[in-house]
Structure formats: structure tokens, C-alpha cells
C-alpha angles and dihedrals in degrees: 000000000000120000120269108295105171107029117200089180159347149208132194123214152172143242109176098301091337116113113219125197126211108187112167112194126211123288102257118189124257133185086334092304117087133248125213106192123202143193133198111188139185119164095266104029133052126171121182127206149156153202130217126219135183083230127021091255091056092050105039074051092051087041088055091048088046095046091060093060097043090051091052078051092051094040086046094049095039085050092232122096106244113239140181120222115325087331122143116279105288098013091123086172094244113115126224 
């Protein structure tokens, strides 16, 4: 899976002193369903996923609900909740 090539948007966070990226790129088509790609970034860490969707607005919705328990399994592996702004420890601000 290639980087983040069109971004739609992005969201900066924090785990402990750690600063953690969220950049969502645009839903492209594929094989008539859409993917919605994601990358969550420290400097030392980057994991790359993604949602299908049968249009671009489902899966750029499926991509938001995968990107909160990938980011418990990053704040978990880097040992720090990930949090967004002055949230409580682990409300990274994406909803399940």
C-alpha cells in the first residue's frame, strides 16, 4: 500500500511527548467499491490502513471508525494513551 498521496485531512495528537499524525487521504475507486487509505505516523512509527466502501462517503466513514482502534493499539505499543488536544488519557477524538 503506497503513502498518502491525496489528503482530505488531518489530525495531530499526542502520546505523552510523542507527537502522533493522522493524515486520511481521499476515497479513490476500486474495482467499482471505494477505498479510503490512512496513515498514523510518529517519528519512529508509521502504520498504514484502509476501509472499503460501496461510495467514497461510506468508506471515508468505515476509514474514521478503523483509525480509533488502531490508535488504542499504537498508544498501547508505544506505552502512552493517545490523546487529542487537553482530552482524557486515550480520547484520541475518533469515534467508534
Amino acid at each position: 500500500m503506497s503513502d498518502i498521496q491525496a489528503p482530505v485531512a488531518q489530525r495531530t495528537l499526542l502520546a505523552g511527548n510523542t507527537v502522533v499524525a493522522v493524515t486520511i487521504n481521499r476515497p479513490e475507486q476500486d474495482e467499482g467499491d471505494y477505498r479510503c487509505r490512512y496513515l498514523l505516523e510518529t517519528g519512529q512509527k508509521k502504520r498504514l490502513g484502509y476501509a472499503m466502501g460501496v461510495d467514497g462517503v461510506q468508506a471515508l466513514q468505515l476509514a474514521m471508525a478503523r483509525i480509533n482502534p488502531d490508535l488504542l493499539a499504537m498508544g498501547e505499543e508505544l506505552g502512552v494513551p493517545i490523546n487529542w488536544i487537553d482530552n482524557a488519557a486515550g480520547d484520541n477524538g475518533f469515534i467508534t
